[in-house]
N, C-alpha and C positions, 0 to 999 in steps of 0.2 A: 853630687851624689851619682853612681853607677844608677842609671837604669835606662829601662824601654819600656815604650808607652806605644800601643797602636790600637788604634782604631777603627771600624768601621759602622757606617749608616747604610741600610737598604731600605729605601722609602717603596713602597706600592700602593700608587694612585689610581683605584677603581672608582670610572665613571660611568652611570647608564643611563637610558633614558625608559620611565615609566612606563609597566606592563599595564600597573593601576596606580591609583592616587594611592603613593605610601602613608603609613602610619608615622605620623611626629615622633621622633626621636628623644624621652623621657629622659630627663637629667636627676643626679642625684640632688639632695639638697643641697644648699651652699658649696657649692660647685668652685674651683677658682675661677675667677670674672675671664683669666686668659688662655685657661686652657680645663676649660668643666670634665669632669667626668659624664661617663654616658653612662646606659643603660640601655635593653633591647627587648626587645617585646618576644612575645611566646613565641616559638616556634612549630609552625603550620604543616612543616613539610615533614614528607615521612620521610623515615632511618635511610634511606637510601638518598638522600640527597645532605647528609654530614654526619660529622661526628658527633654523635650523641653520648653524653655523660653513661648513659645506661649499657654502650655499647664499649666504653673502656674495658679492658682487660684489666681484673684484678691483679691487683701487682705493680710494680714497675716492668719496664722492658730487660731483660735478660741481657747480661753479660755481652752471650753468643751476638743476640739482634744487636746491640750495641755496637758489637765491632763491624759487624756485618753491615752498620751506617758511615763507620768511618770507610771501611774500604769503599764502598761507593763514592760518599763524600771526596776522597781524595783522588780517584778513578776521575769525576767529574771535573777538579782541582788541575789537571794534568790534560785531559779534552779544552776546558775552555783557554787554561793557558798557550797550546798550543796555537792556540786562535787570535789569541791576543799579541804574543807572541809577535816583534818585528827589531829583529838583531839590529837595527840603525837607533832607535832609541828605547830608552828603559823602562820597565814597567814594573808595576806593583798593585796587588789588590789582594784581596782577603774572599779567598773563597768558602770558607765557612761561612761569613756572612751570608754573603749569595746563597750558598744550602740554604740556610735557616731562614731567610725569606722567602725564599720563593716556597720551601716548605709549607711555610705560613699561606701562600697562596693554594699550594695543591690542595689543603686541607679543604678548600672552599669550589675544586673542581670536580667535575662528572663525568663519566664515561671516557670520549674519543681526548679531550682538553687534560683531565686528570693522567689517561695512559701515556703521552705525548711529553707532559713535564715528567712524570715517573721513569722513563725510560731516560729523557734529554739528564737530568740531572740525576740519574744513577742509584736512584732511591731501592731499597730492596725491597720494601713496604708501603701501603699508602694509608688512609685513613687515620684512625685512632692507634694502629701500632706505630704508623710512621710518626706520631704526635709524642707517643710514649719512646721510641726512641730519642729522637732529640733533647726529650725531659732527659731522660737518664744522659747520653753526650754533655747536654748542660751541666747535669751536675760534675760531672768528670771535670770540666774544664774550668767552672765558675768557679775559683777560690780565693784567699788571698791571706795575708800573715806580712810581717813586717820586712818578707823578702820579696814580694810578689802580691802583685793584685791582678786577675783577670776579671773582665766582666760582661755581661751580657746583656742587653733594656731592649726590650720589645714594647712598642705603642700603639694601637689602632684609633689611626683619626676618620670619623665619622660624622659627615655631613646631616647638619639638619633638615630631618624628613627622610633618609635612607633608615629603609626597613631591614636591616642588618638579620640572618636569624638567628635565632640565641644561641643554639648546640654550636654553631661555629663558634661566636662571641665568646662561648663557655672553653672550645677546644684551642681557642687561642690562649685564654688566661690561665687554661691548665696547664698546655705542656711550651707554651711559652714564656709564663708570666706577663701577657699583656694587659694593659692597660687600657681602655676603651676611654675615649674621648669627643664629644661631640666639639664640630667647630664649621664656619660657615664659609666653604671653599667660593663662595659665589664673591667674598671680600675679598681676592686673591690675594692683594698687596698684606692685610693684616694673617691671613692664614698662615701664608709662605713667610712671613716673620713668626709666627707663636709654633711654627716647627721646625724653623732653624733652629729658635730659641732651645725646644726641649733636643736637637741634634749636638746643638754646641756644649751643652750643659754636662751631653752622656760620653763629650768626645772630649774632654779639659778643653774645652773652648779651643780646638785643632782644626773642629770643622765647621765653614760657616758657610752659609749661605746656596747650603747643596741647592736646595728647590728653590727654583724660579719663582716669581707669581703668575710667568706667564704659564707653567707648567700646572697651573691652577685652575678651574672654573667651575661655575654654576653645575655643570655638567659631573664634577667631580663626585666620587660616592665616597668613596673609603684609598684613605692612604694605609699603607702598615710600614713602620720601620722598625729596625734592627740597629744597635750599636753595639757595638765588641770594641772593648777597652782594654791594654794588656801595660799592663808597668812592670817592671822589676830591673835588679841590679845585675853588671856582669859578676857572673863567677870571678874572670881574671878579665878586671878593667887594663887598659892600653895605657900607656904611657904618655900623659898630657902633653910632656916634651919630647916626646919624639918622633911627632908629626913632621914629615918631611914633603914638600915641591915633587913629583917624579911625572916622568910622559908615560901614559898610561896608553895600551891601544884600545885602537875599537874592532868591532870584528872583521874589518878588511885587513887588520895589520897598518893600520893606518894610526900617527901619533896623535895623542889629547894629551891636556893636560890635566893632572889629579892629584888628590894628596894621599899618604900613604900611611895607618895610623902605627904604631907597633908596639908589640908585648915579646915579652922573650920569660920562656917557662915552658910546661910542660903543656902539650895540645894533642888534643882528639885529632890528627889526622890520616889521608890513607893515597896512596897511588892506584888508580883501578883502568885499567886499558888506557893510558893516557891524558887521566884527568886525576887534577888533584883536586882534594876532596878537605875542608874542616869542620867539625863542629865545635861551635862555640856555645856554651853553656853559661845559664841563669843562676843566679844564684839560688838554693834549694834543689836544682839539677831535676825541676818538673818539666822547662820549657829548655829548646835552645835554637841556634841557629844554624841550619847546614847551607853551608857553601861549595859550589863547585866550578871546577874551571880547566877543563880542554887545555893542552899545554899545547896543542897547536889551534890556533884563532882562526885558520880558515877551516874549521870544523866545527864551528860553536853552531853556525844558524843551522846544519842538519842536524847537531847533536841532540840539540834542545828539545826538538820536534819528537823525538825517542822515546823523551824522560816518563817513566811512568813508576808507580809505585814498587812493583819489583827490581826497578833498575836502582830508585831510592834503599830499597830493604840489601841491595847486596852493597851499596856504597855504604853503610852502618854496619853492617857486617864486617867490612874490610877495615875500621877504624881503628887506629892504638894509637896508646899512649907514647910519647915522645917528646925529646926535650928540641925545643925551634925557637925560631926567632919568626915571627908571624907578621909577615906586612898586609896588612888590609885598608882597602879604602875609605876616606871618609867623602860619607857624599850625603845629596838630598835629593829626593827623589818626587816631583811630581806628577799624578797619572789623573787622566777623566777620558772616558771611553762609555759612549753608547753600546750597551750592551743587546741591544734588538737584533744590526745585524749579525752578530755572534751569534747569537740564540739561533737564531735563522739555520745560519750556514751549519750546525751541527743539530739539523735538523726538528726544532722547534717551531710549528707553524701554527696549531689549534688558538693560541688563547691570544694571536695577535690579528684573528679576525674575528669577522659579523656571528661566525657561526660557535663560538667559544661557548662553553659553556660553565659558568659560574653559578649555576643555580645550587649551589652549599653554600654561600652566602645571601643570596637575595635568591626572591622567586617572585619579586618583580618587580628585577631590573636586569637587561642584557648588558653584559659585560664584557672587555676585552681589554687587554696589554696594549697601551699603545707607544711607552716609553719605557727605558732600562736605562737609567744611567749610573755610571760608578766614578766617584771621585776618590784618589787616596794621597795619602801624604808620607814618604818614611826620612828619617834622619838618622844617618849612622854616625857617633862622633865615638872620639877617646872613653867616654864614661859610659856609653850605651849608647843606645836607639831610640826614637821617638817618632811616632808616626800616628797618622789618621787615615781613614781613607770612607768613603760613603757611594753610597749606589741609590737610584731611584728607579724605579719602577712603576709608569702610569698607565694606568689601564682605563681606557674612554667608554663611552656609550657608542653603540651603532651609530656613528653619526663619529907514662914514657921510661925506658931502659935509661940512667942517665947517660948521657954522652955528649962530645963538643954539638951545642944547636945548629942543625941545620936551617936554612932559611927557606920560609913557604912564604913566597910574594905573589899575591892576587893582584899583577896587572893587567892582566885580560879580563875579558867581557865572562860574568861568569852566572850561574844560575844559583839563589836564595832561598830557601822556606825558615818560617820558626813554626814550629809547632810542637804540641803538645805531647813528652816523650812515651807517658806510659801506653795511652791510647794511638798514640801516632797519628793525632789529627790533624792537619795540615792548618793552621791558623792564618798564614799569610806568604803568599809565594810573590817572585820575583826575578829580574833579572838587573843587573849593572852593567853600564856600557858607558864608555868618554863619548864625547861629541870631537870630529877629527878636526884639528887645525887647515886653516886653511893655507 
């Protein structure tokens, strides 16, 4: 069957250490034994330390604020890539997820901590509009039908005896759909198993074993994760047989070896100053894929660094239809990248120290980032794409015209996204590159 499957987790593990002896953590009845539901006690603090239910904005978030998160969202998509970014080997992640996690984090910060991820992650709004945004982007994107599934699962794991307070608790499960769970990080071995568990379950068993146990402890308050799921079928699946052997370069002009898949038909592509350009389309034509590729290789590692949303809007702009013969790679891609010091280097300091301030989640317990990691997975073959990919985040305690086909062959090093066509929201960006022979 044609299709693509991608995935990602963004786990954030807050841990603190006691202002005062917190309140016990109140379970529902008949909880599952391995992963209970929680519940959270009143909320103490005044409006000014979270989003409160009473302070939503009647309504959903508007159109205009909608787009006005995608353009940030993707703004951000295009910063951290460049960071990640290292033309010798190939990368892949889902920077939606990361928005919508750490999201999930801003919602529960204050002041100098809350302006620092607002500005670092390109948010246009903060609080309960910025909560109400995502709601409406979710809906945009959550959908599914027998051409397509995307999908989104937010969690909150919640240590017993963390006094959570409820407006956040409540601003999570509105404009995320989270789920609150209580569960006893101080067991490390069994905790980091019952959230792999609910990671692998949200990711078709793609992703396993993101969080350590040593990424675990007593110390730990609250994890939050995020999975995004995407499946569906190509438009114009490749030719099963005519996957061919070819030397593929890498970005010095140096030979690898690669396989090359092919389709011959009518294709979205375009010539834009020197790079050629396709998009390849899902079936239902919601989602697709754009590819780019520099037809001279010793330009790919400044080019990349360029790429930003307007450079994307004029390569879509420049697209037509045309009858080719399309060579594209079939590869696999694994990626896991600490995301701390990236945060760092593009300027993210507040919430990875002593002096962070978290008190929209707890008001007593200090709090801080002390971990970001992203793991992902993608596979491109003949019939589709298939991928995963997962991120954690731990935060500790102070302590065509017809005509004869031309041929478009992607064997350079070249840059990927698929995203979401009507909103343009960047689901999962990328880059492919050979490993050179020696």
């Amino acid at each position: 069957m044609n299709k693509i499957m991608l995935s990602l987790i963004l786990a954030l593990a807050l841990c603190g250490c006691e202002k005062e002896a917190p309140a016990a953590l109140a379970t529902q009845e008949n909880p599952p034994a391995a992963q209970p539901a929680a519940t959270v006690s009143a909320d103490p603090a005044p409006a000014t330390h979270a989003a409160s239910v009473a302070e939503v904005p009647a309504g959903p978030a508007t159109a205009e604020q909608a787009a006005a998160l995608v353009k940030g969202n993707n703004a951000f998509a295009w910063e951290i890539f460049k960071q990640l970014a290292d033309p010798a080997k190939p990368v892949f992640f889902s920077p939606y997820s990361i928005s919508s996690a750490m999201a999930m984090l801003t919602l529960g910060a204050i002041g100098e901590t809350e302006k620092q991820l607002k500005e670092t992650l390109a948010f246009p709004d903060k609080g309960t509009l910025l909560g109400k945004e995502f709601q409406k982007l979710r809906g945009d994107l959550v959908s599914g039908n027998e051409k397509f599934t995307m999908t989104d699962a937010n969690s909150l794991w919640l240590n017993i005896g963390f006094d959570v307070l409820s407006s956040y608790a409540q601003s999570l499960k509105e404009f995320f759909s989270g789920e609150a769970r209580s569960i006893e990080f101080a067991k490390n071995k069994e905790a980091a198993a019952t959230i792999n568990n609910w990671i692998s379950d949200h990711t078709r068993n793609l992703i396993k074993d993101l969080i350590s146990p040593d990424a675990l402890s007593a110390d730990t308050r609250l994890v939050l994760v995020n999975a995004v799921s995407f499946l569906a079928k190509w438009e114009t699946p490749f030719d099963e047989d005519g996957t061919r052997k070819y030397s593929l370069m890498d970005y010095m002009g140096r030979a690898g070896k690669g396989e090359l898949m092919r389709q011959e038909g009518m294709v979205n592509a375009a010539e834009v100053d020197g790079v050629t350009a396709v998009e390849l389309n899902y079936a239902g034509r919601k989602y697709s894929l754009l590819a780019m590729m520099p037809n001279d290789v010793a330009k790919f590692a400044s080019w990349e660094k360029k790429i930003d949303d307007t450079y994307i809007e004029n390569i879509t702009k420049s697209l037509k239809r045309e009858n080719a013969v399309l060579m594209f790679p079939k590869f696999t891609t694994e990626y896991s990248q600490s995301l701390v010091p990236i945060f760092k280097n593009m300027g993210l300091a507040s919430p990875f120290t002593y002096s962070a301030d978290f008190t929209g989640i707890s008001l007593k317990e200090q709090l801080f980032v002390s971990e970001i990691l992203h793991k992902a997975i993608v596979k491109v073959y003949e019939t589709g794409t298939e991928a995963a990919a997962a991120t954690a985040v731990m935060v500790k305690c102070t302590g065509m015209a017809m005509k004869p086909p031309k041929e478009i062959r992607f064997n350079k090093p070249f840059v990927y996204l698929i995203r979401e066509k009507e909103t343009g929201a960047i689901l999962f960006l990328g880059h492919y590159t050979v490993k050179a022979e020696k």
